[in-house]
N, C-alpha and C positions, 0 to 999 in steps of 0.2 A: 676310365677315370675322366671327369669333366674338366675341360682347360676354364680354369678362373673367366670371369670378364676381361678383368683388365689385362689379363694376358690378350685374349682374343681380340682387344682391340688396339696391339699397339702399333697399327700404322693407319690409324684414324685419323681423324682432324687436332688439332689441339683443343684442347678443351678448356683453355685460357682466353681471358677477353684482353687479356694484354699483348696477345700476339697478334690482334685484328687492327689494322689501321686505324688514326685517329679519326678519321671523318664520318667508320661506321659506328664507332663508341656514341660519337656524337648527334650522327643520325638517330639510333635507336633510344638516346636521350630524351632528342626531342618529340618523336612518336610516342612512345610513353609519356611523357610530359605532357603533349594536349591531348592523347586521349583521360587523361587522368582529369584533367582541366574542363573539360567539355561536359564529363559524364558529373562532376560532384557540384552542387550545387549549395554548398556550405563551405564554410576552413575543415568543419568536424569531419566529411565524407572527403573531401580530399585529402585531410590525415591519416584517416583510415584507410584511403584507396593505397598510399604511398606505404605508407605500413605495411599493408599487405604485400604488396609488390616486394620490399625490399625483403619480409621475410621468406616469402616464396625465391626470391633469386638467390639469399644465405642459403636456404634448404634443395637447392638447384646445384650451384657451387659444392657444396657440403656432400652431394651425391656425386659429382664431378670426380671431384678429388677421390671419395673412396674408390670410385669403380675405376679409376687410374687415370 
């Protein structure tokens, strides 16, 4: 019988961003932030680049949480 995921990984990392210190939250903010900035050359492609992002990091989280 196959052990689930999320059994298999429960002495993993945390898969919570709330458990990482404040200053990498913030780091990784601003990383994303200019490269989003550098690369859109309009309000429209940078709405759309941030769009995009935010819905890939829901759909990142959203798999987080299923697989425990």
């Amino acid at each position: 019988m196959a052990t689930p995921l999320h059994a298999a990984l429960q002495g993993s990392l945390p898969a919570d961003i709330s458990f990482l210190p404040i200053s990498f939250r913030i780091l990784g903010a601003i990383v994303v932030a200019t490269g989003a900035l550098t690369v859109a050359s309009s309000k429209k492609e940078l709405g759309l680049l941030a769009g995009t992002f935010l819905f890939g990091l829901g759909v990142l989280e959203l798999a987080l949480q299923v697989a425990g």
